[in-house]
N, C-alpha and C positions, 0 to 999 in steps of 0.2 A: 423826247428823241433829239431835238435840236440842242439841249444844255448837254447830252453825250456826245455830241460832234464837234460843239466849243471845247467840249473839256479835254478831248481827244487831239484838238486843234492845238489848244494850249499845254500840252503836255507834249507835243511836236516842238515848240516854241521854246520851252523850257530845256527841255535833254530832245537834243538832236539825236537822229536816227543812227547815227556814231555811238553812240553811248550805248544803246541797245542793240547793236551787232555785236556780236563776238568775233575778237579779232583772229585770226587765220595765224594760227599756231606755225605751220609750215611757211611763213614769209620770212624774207632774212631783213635781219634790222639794218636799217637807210633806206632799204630798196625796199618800201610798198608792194612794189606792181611784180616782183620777184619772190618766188618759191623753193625751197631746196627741192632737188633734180628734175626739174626742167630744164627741158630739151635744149641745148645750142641753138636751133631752130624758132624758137619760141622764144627764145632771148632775144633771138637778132631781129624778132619782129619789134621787140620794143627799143632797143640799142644798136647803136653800130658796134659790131666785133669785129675783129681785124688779127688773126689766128696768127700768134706766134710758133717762131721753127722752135723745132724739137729739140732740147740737147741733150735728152736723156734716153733712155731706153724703153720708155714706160708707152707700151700698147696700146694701151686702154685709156691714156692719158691725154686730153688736148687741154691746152694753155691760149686764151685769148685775151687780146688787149678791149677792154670796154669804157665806149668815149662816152665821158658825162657832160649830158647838158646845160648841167649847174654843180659847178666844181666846187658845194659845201657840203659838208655832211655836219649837222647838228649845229650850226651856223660856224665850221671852221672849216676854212681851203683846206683843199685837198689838191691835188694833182691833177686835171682834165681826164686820166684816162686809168683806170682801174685794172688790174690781173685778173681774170677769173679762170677757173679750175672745172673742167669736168672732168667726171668717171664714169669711161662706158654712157657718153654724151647727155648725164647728169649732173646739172650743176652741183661742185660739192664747193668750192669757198670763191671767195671775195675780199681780195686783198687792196687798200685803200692808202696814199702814201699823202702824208702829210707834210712831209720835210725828207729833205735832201740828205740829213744829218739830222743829228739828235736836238730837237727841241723841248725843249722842257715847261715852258709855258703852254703852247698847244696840247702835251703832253697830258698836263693837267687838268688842261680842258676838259680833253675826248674822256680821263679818266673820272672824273665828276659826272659829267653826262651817263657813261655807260652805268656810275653806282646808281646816281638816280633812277636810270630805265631797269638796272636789271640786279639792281643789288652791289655787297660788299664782293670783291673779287675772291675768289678760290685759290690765287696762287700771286705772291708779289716776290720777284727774284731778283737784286741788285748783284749783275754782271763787273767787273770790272771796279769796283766800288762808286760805279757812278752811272751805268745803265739799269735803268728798271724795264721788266718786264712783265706784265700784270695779265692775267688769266679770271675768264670765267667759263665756267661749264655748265651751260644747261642744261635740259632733256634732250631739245634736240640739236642745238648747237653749239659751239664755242666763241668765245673771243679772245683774241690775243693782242695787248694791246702793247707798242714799244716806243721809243721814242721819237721812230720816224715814220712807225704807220700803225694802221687795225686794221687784223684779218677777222672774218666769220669763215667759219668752217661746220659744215653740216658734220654729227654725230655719225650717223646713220651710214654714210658714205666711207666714214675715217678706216674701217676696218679695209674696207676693198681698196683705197686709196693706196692703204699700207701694205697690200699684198701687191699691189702695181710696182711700190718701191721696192721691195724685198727681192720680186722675179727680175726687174731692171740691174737690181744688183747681183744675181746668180745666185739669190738664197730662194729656197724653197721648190728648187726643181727637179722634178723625178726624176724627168725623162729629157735627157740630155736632147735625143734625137729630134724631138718636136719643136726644139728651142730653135728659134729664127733670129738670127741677131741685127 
């Protein structure tokens, strides 16, 4: 009995209890402690948010500023204070700015980083002949990454997000009379 409790000791020692958890498919990459659609509420227990005005028409839509307490993601600055996106008070993205302007060394950073964590990208699109902007699509999230920041955008949420835009913009409405503008 006690060479099973060394060997159970040492096998703690060896692979950490990390190794043997299975990681939480629903977290969004940077933010650990963060889940796609969780509550506004639930955010601001772990963050300060600080709820940006509206300048669009979208209902369903709240925009908040979220301030980071260590302004690196994947060991490269970022901006102190992050976008976030809910729907119908779902977090759906996380928009992260790295530069003011197009940088193209950081660029390649973040781009390196994300192949390693998540593979070759799904979409690389050189704008202007000199802005890239690089795409991947998982199961259940997105990344978009460009020269002055990366977004994560939950899957899952993208279809209602789009019908937010669509009635903001007066497509898809039946019934004129319900509309409240």
């Amino acid at each position: 009995m006690p060479k099973i409790i060394i060997l159970i000791i040492f096998m703690y020692i060896l692979f950490p209890v990390n190794v043997f958890a299975s990681q939480n498919l629903n977290s969004i990459p940077c933010f650990a402690d963060l889940t796609w659609g969780e509550s506004s509420s639930t955010v601001l227990q772990k963050y300060r948010l600080s709820r940006m005005p509206s300048h669009s028409n979208m209902r369903n839509v709240t925009v908040y500023q979220l301030q980071l307490d260590k302004p690196y993601v994947y060991d490269i600055r970022v901006l102190p204070t992050a976008i976030v996106s809910f729907v119908s008070d779902k977090l759906y993205s996380i928009s992260l700015t790295f530069s003011l302007y197009g940088n193209k060394v950081d660029y390649a950073r973040f781009r390196k980083k994300l192949i390693d964590e998540f593979g070759e990208p799904d979409n690389a699109n050189i704008f202007m002949t000199h802005y890239e902007v690089t795409s991947w699509n998982k199961a259940i999230f997105s990344i978009t990454l460009t020269q002055s920041n990366v977004t994560f955008s939950n899957n899952e949420l993208s279809e209602q997000f789009k019908r937010e835009v669509d009635i903001s913009q007066g497509k898809n409405i039946t019934d004129w009379n319900s509309y409240v503008h």
